[in-house]
C-alpha positions in Angstrom: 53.2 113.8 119.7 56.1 112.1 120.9 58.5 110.7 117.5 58.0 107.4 119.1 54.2 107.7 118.8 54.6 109.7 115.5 56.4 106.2 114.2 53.6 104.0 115.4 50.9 105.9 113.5 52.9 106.0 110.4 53.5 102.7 110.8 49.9 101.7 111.2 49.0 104.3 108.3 51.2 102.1 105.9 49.0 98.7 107.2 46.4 100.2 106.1 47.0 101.2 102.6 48.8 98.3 102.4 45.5 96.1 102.8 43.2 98.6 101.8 39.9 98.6 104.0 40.9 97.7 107.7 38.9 95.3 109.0 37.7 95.3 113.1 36.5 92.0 114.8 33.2 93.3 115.2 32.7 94.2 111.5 35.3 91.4 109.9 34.0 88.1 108.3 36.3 85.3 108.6 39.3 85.6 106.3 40.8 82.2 104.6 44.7 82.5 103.1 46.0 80.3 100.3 46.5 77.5 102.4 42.5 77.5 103.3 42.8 78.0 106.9 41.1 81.1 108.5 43.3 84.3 109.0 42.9 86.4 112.0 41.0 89.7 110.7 42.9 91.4 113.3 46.3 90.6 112.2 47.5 93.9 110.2 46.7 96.0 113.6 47.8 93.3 115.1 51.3 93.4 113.5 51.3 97.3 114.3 51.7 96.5 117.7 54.2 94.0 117.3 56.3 96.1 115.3 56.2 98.9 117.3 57.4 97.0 120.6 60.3 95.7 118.8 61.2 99.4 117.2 61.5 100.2 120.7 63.8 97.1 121.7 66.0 98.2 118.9 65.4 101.7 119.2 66.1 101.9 123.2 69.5 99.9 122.9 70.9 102.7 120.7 68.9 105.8 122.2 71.2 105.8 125.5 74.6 106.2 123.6 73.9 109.3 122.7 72.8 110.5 125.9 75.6 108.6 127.7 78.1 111.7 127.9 75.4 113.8 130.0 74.2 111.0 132.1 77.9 110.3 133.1 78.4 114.1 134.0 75.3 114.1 135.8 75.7 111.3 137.9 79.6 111.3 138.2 80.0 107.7 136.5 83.4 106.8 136.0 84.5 105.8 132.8 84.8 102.1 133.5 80.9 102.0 134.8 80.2 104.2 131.7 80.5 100.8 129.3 78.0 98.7 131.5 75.5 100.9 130.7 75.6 99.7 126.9 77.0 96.1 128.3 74.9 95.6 130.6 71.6 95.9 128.4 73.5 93.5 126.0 74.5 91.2 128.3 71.2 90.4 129.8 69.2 90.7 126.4 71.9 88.5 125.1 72.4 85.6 127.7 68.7 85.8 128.7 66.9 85.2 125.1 66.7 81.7 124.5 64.8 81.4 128.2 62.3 84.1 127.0 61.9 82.5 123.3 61.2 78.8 125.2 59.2 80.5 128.3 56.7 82.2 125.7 56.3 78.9 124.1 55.6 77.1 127.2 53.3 79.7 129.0 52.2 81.7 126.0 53.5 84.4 123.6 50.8 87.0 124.0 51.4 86.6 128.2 55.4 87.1 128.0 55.0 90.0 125.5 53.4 92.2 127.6 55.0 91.2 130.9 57.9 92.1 128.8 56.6 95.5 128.1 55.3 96.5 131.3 58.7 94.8 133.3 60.8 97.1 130.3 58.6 100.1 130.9 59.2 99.9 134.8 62.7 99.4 134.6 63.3 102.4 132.1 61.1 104.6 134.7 63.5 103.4 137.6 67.0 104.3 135.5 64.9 107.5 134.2 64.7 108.6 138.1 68.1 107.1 139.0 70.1 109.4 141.2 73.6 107.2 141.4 75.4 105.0 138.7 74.0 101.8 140.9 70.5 102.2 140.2 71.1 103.3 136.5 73.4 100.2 135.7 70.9 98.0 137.6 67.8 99.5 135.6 69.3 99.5 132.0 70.3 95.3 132.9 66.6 94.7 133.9 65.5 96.8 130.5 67.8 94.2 128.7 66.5 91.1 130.8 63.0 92.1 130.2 63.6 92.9 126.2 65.0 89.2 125.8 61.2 87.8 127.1 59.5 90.8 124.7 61.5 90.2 121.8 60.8 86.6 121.1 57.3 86.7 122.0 56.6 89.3 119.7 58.9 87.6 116.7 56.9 84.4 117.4 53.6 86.0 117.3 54.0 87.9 114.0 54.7 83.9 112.9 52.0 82.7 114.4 49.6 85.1 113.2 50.4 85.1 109.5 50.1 81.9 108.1 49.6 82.5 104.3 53.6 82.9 102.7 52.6 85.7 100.5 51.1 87.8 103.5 54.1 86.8 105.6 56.2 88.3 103.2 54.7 91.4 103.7 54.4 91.3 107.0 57.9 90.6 107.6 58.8 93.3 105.2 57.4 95.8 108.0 58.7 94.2 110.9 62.1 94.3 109.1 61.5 98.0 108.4 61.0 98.3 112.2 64.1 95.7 113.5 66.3 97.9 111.0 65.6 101.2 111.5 65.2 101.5 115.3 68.7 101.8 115.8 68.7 105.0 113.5 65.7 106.2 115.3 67.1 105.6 118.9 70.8 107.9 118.0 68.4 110.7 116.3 65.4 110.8 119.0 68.7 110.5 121.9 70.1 113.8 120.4 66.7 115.4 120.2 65.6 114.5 124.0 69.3 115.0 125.3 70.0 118.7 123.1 66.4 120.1 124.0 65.8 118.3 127.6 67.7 115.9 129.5 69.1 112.4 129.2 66.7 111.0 131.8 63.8 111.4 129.0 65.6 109.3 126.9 64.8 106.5 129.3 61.2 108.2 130.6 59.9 108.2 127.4 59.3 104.9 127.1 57.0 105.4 130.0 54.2 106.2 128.0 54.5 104.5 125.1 54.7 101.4 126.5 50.8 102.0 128.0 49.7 102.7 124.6 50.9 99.3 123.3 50.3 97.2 125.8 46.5 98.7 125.9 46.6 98.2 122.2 48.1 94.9 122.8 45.4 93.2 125.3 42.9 94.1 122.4 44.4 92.9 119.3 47.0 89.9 120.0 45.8 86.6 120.3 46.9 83.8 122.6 49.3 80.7 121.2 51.8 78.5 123.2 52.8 74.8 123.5 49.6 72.2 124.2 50.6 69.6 127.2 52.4 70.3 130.6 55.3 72.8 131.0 58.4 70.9 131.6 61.8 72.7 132.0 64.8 71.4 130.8 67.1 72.7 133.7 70.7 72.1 132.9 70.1 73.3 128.7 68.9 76.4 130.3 71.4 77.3 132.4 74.3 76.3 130.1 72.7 78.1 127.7 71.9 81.7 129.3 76.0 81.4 130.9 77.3 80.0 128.3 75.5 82.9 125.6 76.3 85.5 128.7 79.9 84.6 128.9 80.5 84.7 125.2 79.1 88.1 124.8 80.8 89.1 127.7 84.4 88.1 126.8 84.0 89.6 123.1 83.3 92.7 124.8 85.9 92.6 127.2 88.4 92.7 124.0 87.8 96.0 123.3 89.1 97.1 126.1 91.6 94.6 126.7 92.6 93.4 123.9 92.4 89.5 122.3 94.9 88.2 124.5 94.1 89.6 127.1 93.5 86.5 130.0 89.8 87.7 131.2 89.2 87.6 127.4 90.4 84.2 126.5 88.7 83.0 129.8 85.2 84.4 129.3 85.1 83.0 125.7 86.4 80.2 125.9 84.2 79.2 129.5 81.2 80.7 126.8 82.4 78.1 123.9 82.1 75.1 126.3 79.0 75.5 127.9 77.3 76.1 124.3 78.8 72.9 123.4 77.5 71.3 126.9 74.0 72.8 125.8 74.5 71.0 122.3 75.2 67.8 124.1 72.5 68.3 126.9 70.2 68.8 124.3 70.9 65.9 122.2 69.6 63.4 124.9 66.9 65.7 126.7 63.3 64.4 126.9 62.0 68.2 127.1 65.1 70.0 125.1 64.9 74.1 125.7 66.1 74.7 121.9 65.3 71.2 120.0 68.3 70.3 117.3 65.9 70.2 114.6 65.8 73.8 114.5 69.0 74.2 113.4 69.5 71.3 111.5 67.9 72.4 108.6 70.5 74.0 105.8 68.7 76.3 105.0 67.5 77.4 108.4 70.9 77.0 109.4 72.8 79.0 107.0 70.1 81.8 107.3 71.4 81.9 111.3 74.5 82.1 109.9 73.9 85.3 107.5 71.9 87.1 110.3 75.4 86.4 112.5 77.1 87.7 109.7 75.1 90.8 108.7 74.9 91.6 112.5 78.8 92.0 112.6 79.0 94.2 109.6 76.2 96.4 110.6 77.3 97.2 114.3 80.5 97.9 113.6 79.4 100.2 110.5 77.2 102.2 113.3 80.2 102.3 115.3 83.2 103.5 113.2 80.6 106.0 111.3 79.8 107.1 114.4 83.3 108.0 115.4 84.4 109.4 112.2 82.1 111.9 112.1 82.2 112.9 115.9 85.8 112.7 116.4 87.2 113.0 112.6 84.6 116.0 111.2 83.7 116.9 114.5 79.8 116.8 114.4 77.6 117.5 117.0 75.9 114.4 119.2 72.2 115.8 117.7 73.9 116.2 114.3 75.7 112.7 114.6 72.1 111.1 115.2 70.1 113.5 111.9 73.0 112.1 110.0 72.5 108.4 110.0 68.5 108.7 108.6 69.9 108.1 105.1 70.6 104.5 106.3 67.2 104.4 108.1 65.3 105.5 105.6 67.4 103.2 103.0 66.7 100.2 105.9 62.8 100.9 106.0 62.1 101.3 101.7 64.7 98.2 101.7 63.0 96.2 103.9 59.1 97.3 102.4 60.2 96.6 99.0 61.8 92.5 100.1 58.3 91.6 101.8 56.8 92.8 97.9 59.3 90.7 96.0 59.3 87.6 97.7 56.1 86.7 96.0 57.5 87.4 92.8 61.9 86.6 92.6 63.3 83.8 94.8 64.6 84.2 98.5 67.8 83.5 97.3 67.7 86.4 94.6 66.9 89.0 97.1 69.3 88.1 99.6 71.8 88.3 97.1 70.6 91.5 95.7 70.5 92.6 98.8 74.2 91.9 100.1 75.6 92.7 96.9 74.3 96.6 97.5 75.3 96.3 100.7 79.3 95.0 100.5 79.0 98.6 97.3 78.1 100.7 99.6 80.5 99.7 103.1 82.7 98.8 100.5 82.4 102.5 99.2 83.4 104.1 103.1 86.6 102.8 102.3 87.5 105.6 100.4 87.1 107.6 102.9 89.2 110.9 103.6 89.2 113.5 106.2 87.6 116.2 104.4 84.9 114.1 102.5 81.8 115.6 102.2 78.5 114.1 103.5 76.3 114.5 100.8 78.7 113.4 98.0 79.8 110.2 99.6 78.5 109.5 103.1 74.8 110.1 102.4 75.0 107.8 99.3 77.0 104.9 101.1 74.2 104.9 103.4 71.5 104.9 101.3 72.6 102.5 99.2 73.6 100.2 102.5 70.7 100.9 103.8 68.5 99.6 100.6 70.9 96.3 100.3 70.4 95.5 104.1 67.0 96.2 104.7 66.1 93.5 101.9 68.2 90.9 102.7 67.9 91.0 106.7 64.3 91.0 106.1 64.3 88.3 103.8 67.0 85.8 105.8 64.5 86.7 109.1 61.9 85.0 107.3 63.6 82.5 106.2 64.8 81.4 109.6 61.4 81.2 110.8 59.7 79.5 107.7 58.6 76.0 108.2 59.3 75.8 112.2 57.3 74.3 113.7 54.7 76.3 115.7 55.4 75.0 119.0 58.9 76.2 118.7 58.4 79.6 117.2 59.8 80.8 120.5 62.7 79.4 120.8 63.7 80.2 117.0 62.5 83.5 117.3 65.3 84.2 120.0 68.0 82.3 118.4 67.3 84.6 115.4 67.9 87.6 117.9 70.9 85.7 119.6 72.6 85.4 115.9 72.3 88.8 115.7 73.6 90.1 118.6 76.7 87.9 119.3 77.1 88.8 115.8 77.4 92.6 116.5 79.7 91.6 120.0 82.2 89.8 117.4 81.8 92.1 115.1 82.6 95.6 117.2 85.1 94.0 118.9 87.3 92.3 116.0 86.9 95.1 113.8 87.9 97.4 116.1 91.1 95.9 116.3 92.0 96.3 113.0 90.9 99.4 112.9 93.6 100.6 115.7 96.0 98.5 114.6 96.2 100.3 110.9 95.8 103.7 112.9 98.8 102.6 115.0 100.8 101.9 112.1 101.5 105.3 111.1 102.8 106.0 113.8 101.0 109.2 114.7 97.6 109.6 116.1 95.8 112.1 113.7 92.5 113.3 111.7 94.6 111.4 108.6 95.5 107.8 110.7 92.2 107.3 112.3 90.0 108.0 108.6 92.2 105.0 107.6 91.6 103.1 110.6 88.1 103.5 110.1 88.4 102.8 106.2 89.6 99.6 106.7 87.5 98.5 108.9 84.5 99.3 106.2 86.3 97.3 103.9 86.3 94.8 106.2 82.5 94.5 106.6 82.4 94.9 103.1 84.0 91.8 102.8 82.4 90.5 105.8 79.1 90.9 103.4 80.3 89.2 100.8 81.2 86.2 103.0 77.7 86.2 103.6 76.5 86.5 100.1 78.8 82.8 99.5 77.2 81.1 101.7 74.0 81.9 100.7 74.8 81.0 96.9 76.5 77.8 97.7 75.0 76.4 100.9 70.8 76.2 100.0 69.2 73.6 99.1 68.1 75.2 95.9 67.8 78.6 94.1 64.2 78.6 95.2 65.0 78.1 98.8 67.2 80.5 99.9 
């Protein structure tokens, strides 16, 4: 068994004992939630599937990093296509997500879903099979265009589906287990497939597994979308996809150009004004693709707001872990991967234990809770030295990041998604997603940056100046974090809302 499909069925094994009995459609009388409406009796296997297609999302955007070094060897990619093979599956899942979150509202969640997964499973065969840097490049931007109509879909179905707030809860709680630790899973399952076969499986693979959802998928999701005719709303669309596109693309364009560089400043700044053309556009549209109600809500709104900020911290913790271990201790691409499942475990027990609590502590107490761990533990990597050992400080820091993330992502997900209403669970959905990621752009890019700027200072480029470089930077997040944490204490409506 694959890890991927290993994942699945643990996954499912923990719906399970987490409702007891599973109930089929043939043997399953109807179910009736707090709110006395009737409960699909499918919805726990239902959520399995759900979950799963998003782990890979997540898990497929980190799996290729890894693997990158061989593929580039392989196919003699140059350094400067290298990057758009990480770009350009942002770029497209980036720019492209609102128009998949208000395309599965218009023609239906379930439909977009699994044309996402069979377009994402086609594409990954194609870069799988690639024999020049073209095809690769072209495949992993299709994977990313594809994962931006999957990824909403699926976010708006779980909403959908679960309609009682207590099984929400818990149901988010999983999802959030499966958003947070496919990342972890994706650097881990890259060195395995990579170190014992070859970098094209780390694309193949998703071959298969993709059929097994999408079977399980046409079984077990139900149909939802908007009632009335399908209008488009033209010009909010395309200001929105180039103007998201062009932001993502000009943050990333900093890291290897620098802030001031003029491409920079251009891409941003064309990205700032046609998001604030699609806030105009879509005050006065009859058909809006993202209404302004969404995000009028302040507690909806500042929940976007964390996600942005938890997006930033966490990318960039990936990243300048990443290096210090590879370049600073010198560990091994599979060892790298093995040696960030503290987090993921930390992720999936924090994120598990958030969908239990939110029946019984406020929102608002969790999130807290869950960003105060989180700035202790970043805050802890900035300590860091060349010589410090794994298990005494870097497997704790995770841990403990891990725990303090899992709980509040999961919980400021939910929170972004509570109360919308259910013709725009689309749209939300991807906004959520869009927070995230332009989160993770800015926050990769600025804190890199500092990172090479304190490095520079000393004037030497060695094992010593980088490890302060990089401890820094955690500092940073840490107090990137705690940023996080004010708003959310001074910007709800009340202690019970957020």
């Amino acid at each position: 068994m694959s890890l991927n499909g290993l994942l699945l069925a643990l996954l499912y094994d923990t719906l399970l004992k987490s409702r007891g009995t599973f109930m089929t459609e043939s043997s399953a009388a109807a179910v009736t939630n707090s709110g006395g409406t009737t409960a699909d009796p499918r919805r726990w296997a239902a959520l399995a599937v759900i979950a799963a297609a998003q782990l890979l999302v997540v898990l497929d955007a980190s799996v290729v990093n890894i693997a990158l070094p061989s593929a580039q060897q392989a196919l003699g990619m140059s350094d400067v296509a290298k990057q758009w093979v990480v770009t350009g599956y942002s770029l497209a899942f980036g720019g492209l997500l609102l128009l998949g979150g208000r395309m599965a509202d218009l023609h239906g969640r379930k439909r977009m879903f699994i044309g996402g997964l069979v377009g994402f499973a086609v594409a990954s065969a194609v870069g799988g099979l690639a024999e020049n840097t073209a095809t690769l490049l072209t495949a992993r931007a299709a994977q990313g265009a594809f994962a931006a109509f999957l990824a909403p879909a699926g976010l708006a179905l779980l909403v959908t589906t679960f309609t009682d707030p207590g099984e929400r809860g818990r149901a988010f709680g999983i999802f959030g287990a499966a958003v947070g630790t496919g990342g972890v899973v994706g650097m881990v399952l890259g060195g395995v497939l990579t170190d014992l076969g070859s970098w094209r499986w780390c694309l193949l693979i998703n071959v298969p597994v993709v059929a097994v959802i999408v079977i399980a998928a046409l079984k077990l999701l139900g149909e939802s979308k908007i009632s009335g005719p399908v209008r488009y709303d033209l010009p909010g669309t395309l200001t929105a996809t180039f103007g998201v596109g062009s932001l993502i693309y000009g943050i990333s364009l900093a890291v290897e150009s620098g802030w001031d560089s003029p491409w920079t400043i251009s891409f941003i700044a064309l990205g700032i004004v046609l998001l604030i053309a699609f806030v105009l556009i879509e005050k006065r549209s009859k058909a809006p693709m993202m209404p302004l109600r969404i995000v009028r809500d302040r507690v909806r709104g500042t929940g976007y707001a964390v996600v942005f900020l938890i997006g930033g911290a966490l990318y960039a913790f990936y990243l300048f872990l990443t290096y210090y271990l590879q370049v600073v201790q010198d560990y091994s691409p599979l060892r790298t991967g093995l040696a960030f499942v503290p987090i993921g475990v930390g992720i999936f027990i924090g994120s598990m234990v958030a969908g239990r609590l939110l029946g019984k502590m406020s929102a608002k107490g969790v999130v807290l809770t869950g960003l105060g761990a989180g700035v202790l533990g970043i805050g802890w990597l900035g300590l860091l030295q060349p010589d410090t050992g794994f298990w005494t400080v870097v497997m704790p820091a995770q841990l403990i990041v891990g725990l303090g993330i899992g709980a509040a992502l999961t919980t400021v997900m939910k929170l972004t998604l509570d109360g919308v209403d259910h013709n725009d669970a689309g749209v939300a959905s991807a906004l959520t997603n869009a927070m995230r990621e332009i989160g993770g752009a800015v926050g990769i890019s600025a804190l890199n940056v500092v990172a090479i700027s304190v490095t520079a200072a000393s004037g030497v480029i060695d094992d010593s100046s980088l490890t302060d470089g990089y401890a820094v930077a955690f500092v940073v997040s840490a107090a990137v974090l705690a940023v996080a944490a004010l708003l959310t204490a001074f910007a709800a409506k009340s202690a019970e809302q957020v």
